[in-house]
N, C-alpha and C positions, 0 to 999 in steps of 0.2 A: 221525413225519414226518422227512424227510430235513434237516438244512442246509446249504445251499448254498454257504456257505464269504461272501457279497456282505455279512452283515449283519459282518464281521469291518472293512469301512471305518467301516463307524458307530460301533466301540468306540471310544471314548476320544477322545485326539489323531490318530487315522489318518490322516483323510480330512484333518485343517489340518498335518498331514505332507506328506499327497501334495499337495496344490495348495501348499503353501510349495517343492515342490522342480520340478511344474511350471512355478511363478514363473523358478525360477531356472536350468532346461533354457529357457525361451523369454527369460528375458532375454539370455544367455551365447551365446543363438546369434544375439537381433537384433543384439548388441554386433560378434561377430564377423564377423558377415556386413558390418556397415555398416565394420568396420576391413580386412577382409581383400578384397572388393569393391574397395574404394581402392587399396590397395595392388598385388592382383590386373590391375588396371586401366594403373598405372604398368607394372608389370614386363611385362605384355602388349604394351604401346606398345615396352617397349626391346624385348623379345623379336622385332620386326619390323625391329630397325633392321638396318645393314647390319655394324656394328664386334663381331667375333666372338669377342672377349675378351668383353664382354656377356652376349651368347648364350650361349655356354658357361659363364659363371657360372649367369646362371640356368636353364638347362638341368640345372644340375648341381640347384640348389636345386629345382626342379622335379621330379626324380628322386628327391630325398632322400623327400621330403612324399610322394613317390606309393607309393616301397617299405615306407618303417616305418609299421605297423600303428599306427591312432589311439592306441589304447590304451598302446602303447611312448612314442608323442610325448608323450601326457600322463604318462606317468611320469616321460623324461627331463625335461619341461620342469618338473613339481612337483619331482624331487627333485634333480636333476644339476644344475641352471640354478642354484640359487639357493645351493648350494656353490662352484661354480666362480665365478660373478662376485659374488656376495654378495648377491643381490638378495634382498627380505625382502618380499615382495608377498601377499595372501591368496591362498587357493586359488581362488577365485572370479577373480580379474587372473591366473592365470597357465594358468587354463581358455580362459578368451579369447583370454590369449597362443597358447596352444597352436593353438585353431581357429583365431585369424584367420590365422596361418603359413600354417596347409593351407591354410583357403579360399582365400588372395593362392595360394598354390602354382598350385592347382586353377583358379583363375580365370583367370591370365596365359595358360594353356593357350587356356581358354575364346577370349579375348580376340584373343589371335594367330592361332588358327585363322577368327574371326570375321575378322578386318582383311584377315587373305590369302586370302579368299573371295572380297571385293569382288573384282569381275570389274578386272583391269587395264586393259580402255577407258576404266574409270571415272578410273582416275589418268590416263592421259595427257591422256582431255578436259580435266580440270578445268588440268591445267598446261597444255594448247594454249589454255586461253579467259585464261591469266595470273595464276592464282590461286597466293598462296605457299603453302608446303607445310602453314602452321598453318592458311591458309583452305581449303585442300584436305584437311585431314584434318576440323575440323570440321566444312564445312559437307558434302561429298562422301563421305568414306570412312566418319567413324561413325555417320554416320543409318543408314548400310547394316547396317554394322556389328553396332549393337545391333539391330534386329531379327531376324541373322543367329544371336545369340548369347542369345536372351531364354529359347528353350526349352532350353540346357543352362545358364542361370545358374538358371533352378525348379527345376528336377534338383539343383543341387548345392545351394542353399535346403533344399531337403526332405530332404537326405541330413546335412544339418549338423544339422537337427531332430533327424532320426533317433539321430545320432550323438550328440549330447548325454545320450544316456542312459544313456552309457558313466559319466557323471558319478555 
C-alpha cells in the first residue's frame, strides 16, 4: 500500500507544532492589523491634507514599505533595528513591528484614495449648511469613506494572513 505522506502530522509533536505556530501567524497579524489600521488611518487623514512637507514625508514612507520585499523588512527590522537603537524586544514584538509599518504604509494609501473619492459636492454641502471641518469630516466624508474603502482594507487583511507565513 502506498503512504500518503498525511499520517506524518500525527507523528509526535507535529500537529501541536503546526497549530502552536498557526496561533501565532493569527495572533501577529490580528495585533498588526489592529496597530497598523490606526496608524494607517492617521497618516491617511495627513496624506489629504494640504501642507506638502507632510505628504512628501509620507509619500516617502509610503514608498519605502511598498519597494522592500516583506521578507528584507522583517530581516532589517529583527536584525539592523535592534543594533542601531538597542532595542532588546522578542521576535514575536518586532514581527508586529514589522507588519504593523507596512500595513499603516499600505493603509494610509487605502485611506486617502478613499477620502478623495468622496465626491467634492459632498464637502462644499456639508460647509454651505455650516458644519466645521471636524463635523464635516465625521459625520459627511468618512461614512463615505469607509464604505469606499472596506473592499481593499479585506484585501490587505487577507494578504497580511497570507504573509505571515513568511514567519
Amino acid at each position: 500500500m502506498v503512504h500518503s505522506g498525511i499520517n506524518v502530522l500525527f507523528e509526535g509533536t507535529n500537529l501541536a507544532r503546526l497549530f502552536a505556530g498557526l496561533w501565532a501567524s493569527i495572533w501577529i497579524a490580528v495585533v498588526s492589523l489592529l496597530i497598523g489600521l490606526a496608524l494607517g488611518t492617521i497618516f491617511g487623514i495627513l496624506r489629504t491634507m494640504h501642507n506638502k512637507v507632510v505628504r512628501f514625508i509620507l509619500r516617502l514612507y509610503l514608498e519605502f514599505f511598498r519597494i522592500v520585499p516583506t521578507i528584507v523588512l522583517l530581516y532589517l527590522v529583527y536584525y539592523i533595528l535592534p543594533r542601531t537603537f538597542h532595542v532588546n524586544w522578542s521576535a514575536t514584538w518586532m514581527a508586529v513591528l514589522a507588519f504593523s509599518l507596512w500595513v499603516a504604509a499600505e493603509f494610509s494609501d487605502i485611506v486617502r484614495g478613499a477620502l478623495e473619492s468622496v465626491p467634492k459636492s459632498q464637502r462644499e454641502s456639508g460647509l454651505a449648511l455650516g458644519l466645521s471641518n471636524l463635523q464635516l469630516f465625521r459625520y459627511v466624508l468618512l461614512p463615505q469613506a469607509v464604505k469606499l474603502e472596506l473592499p481593499a482594507t479585506i484585501n490587505l487583511a487577507t494578504r497580511v494572513i497570507k504573509t505571515t507565513s513568511l514567519l
